[in-house]
ZADO-1210 file (C-alpha; in nm, 4 decimals, padded with zeros to 6 digits):
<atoms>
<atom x="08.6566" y="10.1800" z="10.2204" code="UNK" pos="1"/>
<atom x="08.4881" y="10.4818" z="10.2754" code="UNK" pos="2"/>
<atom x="08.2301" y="10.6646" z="10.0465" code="UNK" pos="3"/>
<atom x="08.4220" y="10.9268" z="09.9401" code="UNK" pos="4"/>
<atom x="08.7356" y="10.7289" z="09.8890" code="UNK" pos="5"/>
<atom x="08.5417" y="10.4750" z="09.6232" code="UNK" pos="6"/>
<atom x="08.3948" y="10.8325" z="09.4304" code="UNK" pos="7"/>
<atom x="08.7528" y="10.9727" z="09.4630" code="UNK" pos="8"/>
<atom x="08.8622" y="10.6493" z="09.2866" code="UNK" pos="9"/>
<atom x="08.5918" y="10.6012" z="09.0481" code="UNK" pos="10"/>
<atom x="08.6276" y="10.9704" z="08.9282" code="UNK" pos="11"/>
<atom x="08.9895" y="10.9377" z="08.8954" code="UNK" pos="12"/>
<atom x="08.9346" y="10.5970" z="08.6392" code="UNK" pos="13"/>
<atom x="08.6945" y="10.8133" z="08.4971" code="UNK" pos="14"/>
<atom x="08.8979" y="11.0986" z="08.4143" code="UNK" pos="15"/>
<atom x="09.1964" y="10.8661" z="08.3476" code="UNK" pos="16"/>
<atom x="09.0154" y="10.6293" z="08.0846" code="UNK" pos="17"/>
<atom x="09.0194" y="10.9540" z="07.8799" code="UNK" pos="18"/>
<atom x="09.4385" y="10.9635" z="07.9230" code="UNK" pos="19"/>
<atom x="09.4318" y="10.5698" z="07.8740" code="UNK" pos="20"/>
<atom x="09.2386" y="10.6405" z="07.5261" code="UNK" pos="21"/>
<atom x="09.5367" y="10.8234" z="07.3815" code="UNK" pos="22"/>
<atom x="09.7853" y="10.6542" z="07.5573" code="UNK" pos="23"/>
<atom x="09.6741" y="10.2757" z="07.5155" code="UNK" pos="24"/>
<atom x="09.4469" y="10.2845" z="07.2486" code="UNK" pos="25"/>
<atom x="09.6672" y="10.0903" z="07.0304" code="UNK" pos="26"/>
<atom x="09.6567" y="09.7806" z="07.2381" code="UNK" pos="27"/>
<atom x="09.2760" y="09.8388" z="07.2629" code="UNK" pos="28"/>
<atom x="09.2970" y="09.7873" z="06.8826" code="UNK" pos="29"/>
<atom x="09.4952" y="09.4930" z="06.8965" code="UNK" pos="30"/>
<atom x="09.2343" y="09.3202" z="07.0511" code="UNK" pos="31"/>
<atom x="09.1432" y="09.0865" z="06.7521" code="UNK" pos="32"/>
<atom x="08.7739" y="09.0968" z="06.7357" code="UNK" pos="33"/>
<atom x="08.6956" y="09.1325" z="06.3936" code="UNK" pos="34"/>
<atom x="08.6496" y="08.7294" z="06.3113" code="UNK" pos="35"/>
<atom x="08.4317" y="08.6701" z="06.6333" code="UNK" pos="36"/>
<atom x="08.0586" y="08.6522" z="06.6972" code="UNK" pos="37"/>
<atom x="07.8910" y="08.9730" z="06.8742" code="UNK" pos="38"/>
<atom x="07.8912" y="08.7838" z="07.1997" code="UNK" pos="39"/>
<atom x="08.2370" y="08.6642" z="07.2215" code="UNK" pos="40"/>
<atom x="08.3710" y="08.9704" z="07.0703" code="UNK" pos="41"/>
<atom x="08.2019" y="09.1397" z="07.3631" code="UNK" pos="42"/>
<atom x="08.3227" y="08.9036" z="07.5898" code="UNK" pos="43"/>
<atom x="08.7058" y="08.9338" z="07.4475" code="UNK" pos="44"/>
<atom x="08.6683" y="09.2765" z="07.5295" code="UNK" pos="45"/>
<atom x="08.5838" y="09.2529" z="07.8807" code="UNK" pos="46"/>
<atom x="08.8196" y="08.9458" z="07.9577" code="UNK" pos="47"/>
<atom x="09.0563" y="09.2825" z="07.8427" code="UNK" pos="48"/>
<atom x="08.9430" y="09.5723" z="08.0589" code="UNK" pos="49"/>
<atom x="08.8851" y="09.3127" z="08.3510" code="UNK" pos="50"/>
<atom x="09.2205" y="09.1722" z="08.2943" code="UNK" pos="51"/>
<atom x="09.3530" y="09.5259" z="08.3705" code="UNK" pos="52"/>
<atom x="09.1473" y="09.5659" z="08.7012" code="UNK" pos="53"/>
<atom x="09.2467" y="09.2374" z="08.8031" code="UNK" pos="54"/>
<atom x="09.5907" y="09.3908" z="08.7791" code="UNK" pos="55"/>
<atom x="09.5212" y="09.7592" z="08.9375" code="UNK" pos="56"/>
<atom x="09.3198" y="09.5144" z="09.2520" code="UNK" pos="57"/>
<atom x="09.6911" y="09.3086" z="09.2988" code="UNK" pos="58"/>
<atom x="09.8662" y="09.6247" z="09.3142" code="UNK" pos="59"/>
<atom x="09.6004" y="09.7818" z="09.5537" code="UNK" pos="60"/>
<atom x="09.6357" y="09.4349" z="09.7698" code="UNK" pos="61"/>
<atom x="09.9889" y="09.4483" z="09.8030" code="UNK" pos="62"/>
<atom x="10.0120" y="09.8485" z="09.8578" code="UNK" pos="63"/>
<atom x="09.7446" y="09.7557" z="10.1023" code="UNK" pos="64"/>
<atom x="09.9319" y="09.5785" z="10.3389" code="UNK" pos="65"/>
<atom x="10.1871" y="09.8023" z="10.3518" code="UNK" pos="66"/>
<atom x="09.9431" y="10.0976" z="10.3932" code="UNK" pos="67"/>
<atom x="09.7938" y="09.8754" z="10.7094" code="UNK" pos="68"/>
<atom x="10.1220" y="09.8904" z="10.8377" code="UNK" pos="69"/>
<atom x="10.1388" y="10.2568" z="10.8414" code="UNK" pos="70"/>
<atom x="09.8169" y="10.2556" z="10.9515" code="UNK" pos="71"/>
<atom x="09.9007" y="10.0242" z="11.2809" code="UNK" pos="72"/>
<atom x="10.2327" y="10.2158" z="11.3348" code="UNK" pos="73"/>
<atom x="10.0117" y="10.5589" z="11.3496" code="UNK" pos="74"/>
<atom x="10.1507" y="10.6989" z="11.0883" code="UNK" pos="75"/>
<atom x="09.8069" y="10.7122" z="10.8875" code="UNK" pos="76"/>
<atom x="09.7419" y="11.0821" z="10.9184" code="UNK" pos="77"/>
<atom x="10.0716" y="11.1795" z="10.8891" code="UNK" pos="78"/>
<atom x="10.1374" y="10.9486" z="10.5571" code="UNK" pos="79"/>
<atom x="09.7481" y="11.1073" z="10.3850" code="UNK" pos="80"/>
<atom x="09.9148" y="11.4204" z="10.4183" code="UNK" pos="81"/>
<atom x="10.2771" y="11.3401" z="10.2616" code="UNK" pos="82"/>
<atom x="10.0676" y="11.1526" z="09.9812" code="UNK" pos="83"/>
<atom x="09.8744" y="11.4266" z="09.9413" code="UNK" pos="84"/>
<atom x="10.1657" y="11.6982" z="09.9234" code="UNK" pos="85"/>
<atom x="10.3466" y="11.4637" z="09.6657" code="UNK" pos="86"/>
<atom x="10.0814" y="11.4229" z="09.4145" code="UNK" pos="87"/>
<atom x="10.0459" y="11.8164" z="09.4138" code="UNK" pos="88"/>
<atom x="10.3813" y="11.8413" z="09.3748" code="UNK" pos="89"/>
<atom x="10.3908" y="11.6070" z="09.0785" code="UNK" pos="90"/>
<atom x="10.0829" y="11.8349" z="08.9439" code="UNK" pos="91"/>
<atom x="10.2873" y="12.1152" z="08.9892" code="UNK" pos="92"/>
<atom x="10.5878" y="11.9646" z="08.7850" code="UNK" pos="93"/>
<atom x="10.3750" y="11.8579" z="08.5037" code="UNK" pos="94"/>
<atom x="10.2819" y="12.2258" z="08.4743" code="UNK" pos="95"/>
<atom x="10.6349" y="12.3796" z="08.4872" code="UNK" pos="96"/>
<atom x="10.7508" y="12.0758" z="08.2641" code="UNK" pos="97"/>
<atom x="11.0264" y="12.0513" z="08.5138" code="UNK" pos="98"/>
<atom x="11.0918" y="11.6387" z="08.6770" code="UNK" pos="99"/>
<atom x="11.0485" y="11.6228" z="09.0556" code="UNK" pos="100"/>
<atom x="11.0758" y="11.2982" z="09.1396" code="UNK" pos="101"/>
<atom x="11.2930" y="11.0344" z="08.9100" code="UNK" pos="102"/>
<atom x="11.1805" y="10.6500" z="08.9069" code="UNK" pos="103"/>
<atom x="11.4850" y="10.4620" z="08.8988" code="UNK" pos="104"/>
<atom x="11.4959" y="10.1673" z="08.6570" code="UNK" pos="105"/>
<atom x="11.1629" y="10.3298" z="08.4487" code="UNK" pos="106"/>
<atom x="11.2745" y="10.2132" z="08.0878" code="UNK" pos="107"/>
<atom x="11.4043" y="09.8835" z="08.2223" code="UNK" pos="108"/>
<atom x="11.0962" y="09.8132" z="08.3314" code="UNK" pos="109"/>
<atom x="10.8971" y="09.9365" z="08.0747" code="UNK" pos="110"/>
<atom x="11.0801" y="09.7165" z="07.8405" code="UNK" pos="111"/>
<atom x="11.0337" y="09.4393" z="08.0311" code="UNK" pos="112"/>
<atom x="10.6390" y="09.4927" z="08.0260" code="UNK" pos="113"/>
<atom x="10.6450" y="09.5443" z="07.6642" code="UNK" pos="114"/>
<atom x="10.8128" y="09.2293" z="07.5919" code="UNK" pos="115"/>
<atom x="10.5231" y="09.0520" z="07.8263" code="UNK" pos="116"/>
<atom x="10.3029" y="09.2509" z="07.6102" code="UNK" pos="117"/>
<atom x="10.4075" y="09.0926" z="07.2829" code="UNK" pos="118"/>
<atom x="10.3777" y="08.7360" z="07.3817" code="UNK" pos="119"/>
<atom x="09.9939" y="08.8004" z="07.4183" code="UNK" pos="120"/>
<atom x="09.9295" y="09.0667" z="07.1433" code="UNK" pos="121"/>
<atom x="09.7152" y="08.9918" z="06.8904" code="UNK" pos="122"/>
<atom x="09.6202" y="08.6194" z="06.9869" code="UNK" pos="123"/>
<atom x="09.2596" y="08.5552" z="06.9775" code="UNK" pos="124"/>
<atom x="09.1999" y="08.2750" z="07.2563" code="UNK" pos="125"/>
<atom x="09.0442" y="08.4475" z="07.5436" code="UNK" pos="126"/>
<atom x="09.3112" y="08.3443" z="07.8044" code="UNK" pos="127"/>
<atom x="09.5645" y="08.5397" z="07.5749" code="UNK" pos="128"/>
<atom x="09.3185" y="08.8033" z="07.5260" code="UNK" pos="129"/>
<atom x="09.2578" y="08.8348" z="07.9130" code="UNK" pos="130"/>
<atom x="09.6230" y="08.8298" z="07.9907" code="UNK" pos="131"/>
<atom x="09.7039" y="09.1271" z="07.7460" code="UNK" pos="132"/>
<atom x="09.4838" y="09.3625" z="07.9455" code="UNK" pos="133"/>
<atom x="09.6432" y="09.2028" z="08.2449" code="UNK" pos="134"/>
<atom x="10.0074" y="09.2911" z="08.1210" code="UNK" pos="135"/>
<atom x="09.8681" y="09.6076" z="07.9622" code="UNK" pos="136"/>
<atom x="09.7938" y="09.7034" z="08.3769" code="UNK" pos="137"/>
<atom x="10.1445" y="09.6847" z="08.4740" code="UNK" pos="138"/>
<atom x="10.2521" y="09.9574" z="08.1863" code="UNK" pos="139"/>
<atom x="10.3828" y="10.2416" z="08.4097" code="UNK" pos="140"/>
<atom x="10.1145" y="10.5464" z="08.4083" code="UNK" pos="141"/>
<atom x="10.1294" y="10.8582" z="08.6295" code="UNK" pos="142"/>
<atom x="09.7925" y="10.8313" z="08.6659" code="UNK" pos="143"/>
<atom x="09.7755" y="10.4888" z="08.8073" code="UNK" pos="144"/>
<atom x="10.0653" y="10.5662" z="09.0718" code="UNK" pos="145"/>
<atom x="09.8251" y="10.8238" z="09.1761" code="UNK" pos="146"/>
<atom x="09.5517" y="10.5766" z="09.2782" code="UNK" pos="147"/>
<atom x="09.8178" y="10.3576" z="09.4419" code="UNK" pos="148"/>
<atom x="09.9037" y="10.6695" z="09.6530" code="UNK" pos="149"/>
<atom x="09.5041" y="10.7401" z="09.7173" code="UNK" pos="150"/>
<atom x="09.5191" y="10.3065" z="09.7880" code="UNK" pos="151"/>
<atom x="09.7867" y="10.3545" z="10.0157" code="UNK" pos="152"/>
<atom x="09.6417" y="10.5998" z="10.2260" code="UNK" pos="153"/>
<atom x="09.2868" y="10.4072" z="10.2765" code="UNK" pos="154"/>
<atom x="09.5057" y="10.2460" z="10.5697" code="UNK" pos="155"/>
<atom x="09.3123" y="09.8897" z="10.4965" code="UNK" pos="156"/>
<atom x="09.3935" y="09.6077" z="10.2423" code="UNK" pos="157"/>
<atom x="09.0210" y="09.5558" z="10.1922" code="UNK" pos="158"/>
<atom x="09.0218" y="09.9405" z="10.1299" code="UNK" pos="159"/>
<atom x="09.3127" y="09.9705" z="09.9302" code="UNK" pos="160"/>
<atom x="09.1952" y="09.6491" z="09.6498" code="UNK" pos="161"/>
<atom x="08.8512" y="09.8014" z="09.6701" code="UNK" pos="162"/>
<atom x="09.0158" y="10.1983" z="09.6162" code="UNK" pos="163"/>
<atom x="09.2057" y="10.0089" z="09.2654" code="UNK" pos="164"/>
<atom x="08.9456" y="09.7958" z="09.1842" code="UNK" pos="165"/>
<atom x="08.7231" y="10.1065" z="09.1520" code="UNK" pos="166"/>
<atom x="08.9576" y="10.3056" z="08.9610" code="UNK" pos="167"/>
<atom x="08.9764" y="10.0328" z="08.7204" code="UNK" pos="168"/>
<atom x="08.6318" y="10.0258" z="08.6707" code="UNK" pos="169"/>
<atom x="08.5877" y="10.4086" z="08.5935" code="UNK" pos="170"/>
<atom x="08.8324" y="10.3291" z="08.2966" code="UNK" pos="171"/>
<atom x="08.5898" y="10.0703" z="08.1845" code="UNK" pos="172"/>
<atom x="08.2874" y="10.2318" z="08.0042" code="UNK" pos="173"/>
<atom x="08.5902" y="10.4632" z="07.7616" code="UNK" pos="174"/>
<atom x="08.8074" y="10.1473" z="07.7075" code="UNK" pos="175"/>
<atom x="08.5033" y="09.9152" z="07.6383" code="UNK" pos="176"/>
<atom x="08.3263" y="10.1601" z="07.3835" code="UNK" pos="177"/>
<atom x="08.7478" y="10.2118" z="07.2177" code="UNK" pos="178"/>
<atom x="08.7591" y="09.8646" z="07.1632" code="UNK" pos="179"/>
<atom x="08.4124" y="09.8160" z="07.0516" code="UNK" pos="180"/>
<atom x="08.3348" y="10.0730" z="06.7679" code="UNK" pos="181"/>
<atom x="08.7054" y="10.0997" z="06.7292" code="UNK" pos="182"/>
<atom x="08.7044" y="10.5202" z="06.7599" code="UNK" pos="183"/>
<atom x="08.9211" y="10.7673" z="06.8358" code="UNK" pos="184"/>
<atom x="08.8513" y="11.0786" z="07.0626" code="UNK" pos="185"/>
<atom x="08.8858" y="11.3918" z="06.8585" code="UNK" pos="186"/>
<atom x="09.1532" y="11.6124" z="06.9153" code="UNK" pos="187"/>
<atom x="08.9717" y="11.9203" z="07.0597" code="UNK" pos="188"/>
<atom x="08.8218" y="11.6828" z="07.3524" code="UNK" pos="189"/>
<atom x="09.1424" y="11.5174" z="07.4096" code="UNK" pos="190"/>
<atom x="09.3347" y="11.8348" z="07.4340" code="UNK" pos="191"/>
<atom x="09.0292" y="11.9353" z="07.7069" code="UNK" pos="192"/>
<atom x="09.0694" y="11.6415" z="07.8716" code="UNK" pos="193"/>
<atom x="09.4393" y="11.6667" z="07.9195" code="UNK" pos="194"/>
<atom x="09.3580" y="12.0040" z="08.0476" code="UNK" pos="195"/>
<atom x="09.1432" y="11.8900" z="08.3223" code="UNK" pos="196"/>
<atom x="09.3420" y="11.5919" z="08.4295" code="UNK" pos="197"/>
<atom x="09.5552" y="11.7481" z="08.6298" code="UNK" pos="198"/>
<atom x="09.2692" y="11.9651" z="08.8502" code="UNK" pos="199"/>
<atom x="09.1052" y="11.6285" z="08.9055" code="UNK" pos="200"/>
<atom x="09.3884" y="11.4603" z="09.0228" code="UNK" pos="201"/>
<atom x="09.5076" y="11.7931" z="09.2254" code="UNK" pos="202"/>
<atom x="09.1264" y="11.7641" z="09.3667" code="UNK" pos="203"/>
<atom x="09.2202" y="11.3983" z="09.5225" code="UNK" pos="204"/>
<atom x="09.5523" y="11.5457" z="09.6697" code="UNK" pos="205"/>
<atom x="09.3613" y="11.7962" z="09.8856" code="UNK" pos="206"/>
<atom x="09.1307" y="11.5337" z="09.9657" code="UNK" pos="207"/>
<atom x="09.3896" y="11.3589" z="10.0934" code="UNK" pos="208"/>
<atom x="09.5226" y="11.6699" z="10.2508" code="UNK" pos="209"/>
<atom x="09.2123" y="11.7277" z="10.4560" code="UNK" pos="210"/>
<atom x="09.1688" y="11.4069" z="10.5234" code="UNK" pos="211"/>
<atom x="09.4841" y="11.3418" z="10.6917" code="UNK" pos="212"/>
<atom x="09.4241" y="11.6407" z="10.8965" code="UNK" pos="213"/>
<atom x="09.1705" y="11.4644" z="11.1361" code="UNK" pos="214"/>
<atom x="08.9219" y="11.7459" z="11.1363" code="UNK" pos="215"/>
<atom x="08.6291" y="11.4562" z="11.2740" code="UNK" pos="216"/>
<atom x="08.4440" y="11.5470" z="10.9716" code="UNK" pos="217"/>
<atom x="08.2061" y="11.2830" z="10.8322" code="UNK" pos="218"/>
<atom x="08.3089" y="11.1815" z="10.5254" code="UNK" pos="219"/>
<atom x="08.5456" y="11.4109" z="10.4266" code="UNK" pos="220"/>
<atom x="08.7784" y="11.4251" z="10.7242" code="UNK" pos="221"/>
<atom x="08.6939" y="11.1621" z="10.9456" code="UNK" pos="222"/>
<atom x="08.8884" y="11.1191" z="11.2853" code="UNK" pos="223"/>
<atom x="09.1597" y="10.8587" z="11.2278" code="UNK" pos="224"/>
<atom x="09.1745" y="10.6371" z="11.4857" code="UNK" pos="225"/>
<atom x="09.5319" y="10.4445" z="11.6083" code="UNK" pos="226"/>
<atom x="09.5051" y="10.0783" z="11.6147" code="UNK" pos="227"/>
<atom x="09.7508" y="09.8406" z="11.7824" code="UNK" pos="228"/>
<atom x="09.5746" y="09.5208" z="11.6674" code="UNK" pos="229"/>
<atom x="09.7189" y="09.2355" z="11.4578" code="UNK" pos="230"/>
<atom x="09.7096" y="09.3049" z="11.0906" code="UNK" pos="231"/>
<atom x="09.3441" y="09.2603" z="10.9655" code="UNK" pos="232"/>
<atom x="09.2295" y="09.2297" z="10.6473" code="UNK" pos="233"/>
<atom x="08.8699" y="09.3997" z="10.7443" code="UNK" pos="234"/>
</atoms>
């Protein structure tokens, strides 16, 4: 994975963990912590937020080998720039307030996840505890389809886990410090926050953009080369 893929996915967790505050802070709560020693309560709380990366890494795996594919039928450059057109476009609809795209079987789904959710909320073993954050990664989340898209588009299943895996741990500092001293972000930042979201994840769309372009810049539009090789994980 390439430098400025691993910032562009770090940055996005970042900015994300801010979203994931609002939007999953209640099963950060549920996290039940309040009977446990300091060290295991820390521990519970990372067998959490790692049970979520663990989960964002699987996706990035299996949209990884189907982003090699692209890659190997040389479709690569082509496919950054779709990605990239799409996630403006769904930028541009959350602005206008108007749907774009529609995700057929969305609330079936999300139902489904829920219930998985439930079987693991508010146990305290640690296997529970970790599998919660695990289910809790499956919840469907504009802003994690994003990173699949930027995971997609790294054209290498090493590149594509390593693109999740790093968005997953720019959520990790807000989530920890949530589910540690048990806060809420005040209203004025959130509203800020949900402000800039959508320039940052605009930002990765032109990345992609430009990067699918092929403009032999280091870095930030390197020349994408066709491969006719056997699949490779490397």
């Amino acid at each position: 994975m390439t430098l400025q893929l691993f910032i562009s996915a770090l940055a996005l967790g970042g900015i994300s963990s801010f979203h994931c505050v609002g939007m999953c802070g209640v099963f950060a709560f549920s996290i039940p912590t309040h009977n446990m020693s300091e060290a295991k309560k820390v521990l519970a709380i990372l067998l959490y937020n790692f049970g979520r990366i663990t989960t964002y890494s699987i996706l990035g795996l299996l949209f990884g080998l189907l982003g090699r594919q692209i890659s190997l039928a040389g479709f690569q450059q082509w496919f950054s720039i779709i990605a990239g057109v799409m996630i403006l476009t769904i930028v541009i609809q959350s602005f206008l307030k108007k749907p774009v795209f529609h995700l057929p079987g969305y609330q079936k789904m999300s139902l489904l996840i829920s219930k998985l959710i439930s079987k693991f909320l508010g146990k305290p073993s640690l296997s529970s505890i970790y599998f919660l954050g695990a289910a809790n990664g499956l919840l469907p989340c504009g802003l994690v389809y994003m990173a699949i898209t930027g995971a997609l588009a790294a054209g290498t299943v090493t590149g594509a886990t390593g693109f999740m895996a790093a968005f997953g741990l720019g959520t990790l500092p807000a989530m920890f410090l949530l589910s540690y001293f048990r806060f809420m972000i005040g209203i004025a930042a959130r509203n800020f926050i949900r402000r800039t979201v959508p320039f940052v994840v605009a930002t990765m769309g032109l990345l992609l953009i430009v990067r699918g372009l092929n403009l032999n810049i280091p870095y930030l539009s390197p020349a994408i080369a066709i491969s006719n090789s056997a699949i490779s994980c490397h």
